[in-house]
C-alpha positions as CSV (number, residue, x, y, z in Angstrom):
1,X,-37.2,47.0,16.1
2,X,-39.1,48.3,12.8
3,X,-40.7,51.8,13.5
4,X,-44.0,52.5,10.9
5,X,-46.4,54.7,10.5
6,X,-49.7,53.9,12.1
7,X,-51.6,52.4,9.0
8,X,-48.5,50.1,8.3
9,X,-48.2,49.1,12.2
10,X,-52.2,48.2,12.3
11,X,-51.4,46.1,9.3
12,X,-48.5,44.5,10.3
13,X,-50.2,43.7,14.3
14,X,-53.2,41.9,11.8
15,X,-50.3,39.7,10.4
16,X,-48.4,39.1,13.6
17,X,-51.9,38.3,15.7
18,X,-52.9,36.1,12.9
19,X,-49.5,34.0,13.2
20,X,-50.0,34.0,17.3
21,X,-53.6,32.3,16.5
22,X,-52.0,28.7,16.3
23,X,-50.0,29.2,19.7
24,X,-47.8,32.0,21.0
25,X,-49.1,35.6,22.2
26,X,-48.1,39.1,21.3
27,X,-47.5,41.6,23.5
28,X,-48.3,45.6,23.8
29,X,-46.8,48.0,25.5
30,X,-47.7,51.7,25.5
31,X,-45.8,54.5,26.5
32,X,-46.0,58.2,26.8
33,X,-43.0,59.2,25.0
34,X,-42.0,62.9,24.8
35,X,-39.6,62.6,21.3
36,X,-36.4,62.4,23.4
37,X,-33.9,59.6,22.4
38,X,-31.1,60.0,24.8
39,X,-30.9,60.0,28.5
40,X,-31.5,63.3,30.6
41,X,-28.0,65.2,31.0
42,X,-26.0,65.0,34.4
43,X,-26.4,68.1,36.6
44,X,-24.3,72.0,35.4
45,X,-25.9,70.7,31.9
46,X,-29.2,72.7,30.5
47,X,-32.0,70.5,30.2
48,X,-33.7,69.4,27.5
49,X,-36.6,71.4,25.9
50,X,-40.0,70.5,27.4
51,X,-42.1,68.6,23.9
52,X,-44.6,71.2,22.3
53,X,-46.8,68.2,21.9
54,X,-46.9,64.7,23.7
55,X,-46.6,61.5,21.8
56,X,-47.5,57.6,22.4
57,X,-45.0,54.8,21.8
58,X,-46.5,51.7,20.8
59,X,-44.6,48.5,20.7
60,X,-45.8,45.0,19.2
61,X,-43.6,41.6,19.7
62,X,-44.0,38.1,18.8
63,X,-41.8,35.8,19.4
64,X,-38.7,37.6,17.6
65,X,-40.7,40.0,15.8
66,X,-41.1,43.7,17.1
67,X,-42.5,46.2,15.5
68,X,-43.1,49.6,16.6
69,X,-45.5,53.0,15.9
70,X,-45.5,56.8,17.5
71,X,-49.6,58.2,17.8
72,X,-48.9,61.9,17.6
73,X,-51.1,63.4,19.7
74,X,-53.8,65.3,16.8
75,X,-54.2,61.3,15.6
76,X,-54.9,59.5,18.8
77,X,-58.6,59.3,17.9
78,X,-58.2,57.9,14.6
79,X,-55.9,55.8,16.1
80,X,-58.0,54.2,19.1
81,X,-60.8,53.6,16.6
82,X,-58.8,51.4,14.4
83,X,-57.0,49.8,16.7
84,X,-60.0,48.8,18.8
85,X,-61.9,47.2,15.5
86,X,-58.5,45.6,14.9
87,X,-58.9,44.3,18.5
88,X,-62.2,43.1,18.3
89,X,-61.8,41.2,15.2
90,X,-58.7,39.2,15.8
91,X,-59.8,38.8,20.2
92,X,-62.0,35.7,18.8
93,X,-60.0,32.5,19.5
94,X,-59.8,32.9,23.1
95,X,-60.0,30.0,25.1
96,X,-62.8,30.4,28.3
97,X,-60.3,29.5,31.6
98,X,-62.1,27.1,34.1
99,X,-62.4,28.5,37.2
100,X,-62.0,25.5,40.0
101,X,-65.1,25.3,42.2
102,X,-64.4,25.8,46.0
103,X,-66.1,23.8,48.5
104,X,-67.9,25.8,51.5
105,X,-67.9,24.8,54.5
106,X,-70.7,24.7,56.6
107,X,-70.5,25.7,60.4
108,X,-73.1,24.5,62.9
């Protein structure tokens, strides 16, 4: 997994939802992430410091392709307003799913 900065990631999802247009999907996950890379230590151990700020993890993957960013908290704004026009432009190909009609029954 490629960790970027937030410009590069938004670039790189344009790239990776462009290739998904033909057939495939990408997936997002978000995640509050609080900077800690190792597991929580076993009881008699001091804890880890509580974060001074929280952070979001933001994972991208098609196919074999991951790629992942951290939104520090200051930036989330900026963020959400890029990524939502990046949405909007590249959500167009969707196909429309056909519902199946259901027959009612009458009762007399």
């Amino acid at each position: 997994m490629v960790l970027l900065e937030n410009d590069a990631f938004l670039s790189e999802l344009t790239k990776l939802f462009q290739k998904a247009r033909l057939d495939g999907s990408v997936t997002m996950t978000f995640k509050r992430y609080d900077g800690h890379d190792r597991p929580n230590p076993r009881e008699g151990k001091p804890p880890l410091p509580e974060p001074s700020e929280h952070l979001c993890l933001i994972r991208a993957k098609f196919r074999s392709k991951k790629i992942a960013t951290v939104v520090h908290q200051k930036d989330v704004n900026k963020f959400q307003v890029a990524y939502s026009s990046l949405l909007k432009g590249n959500l167009d190909g969707l196909k429309k799913v056909k519902k199946p009609k259901t027959k009612t029954k009458v009762e007399s």
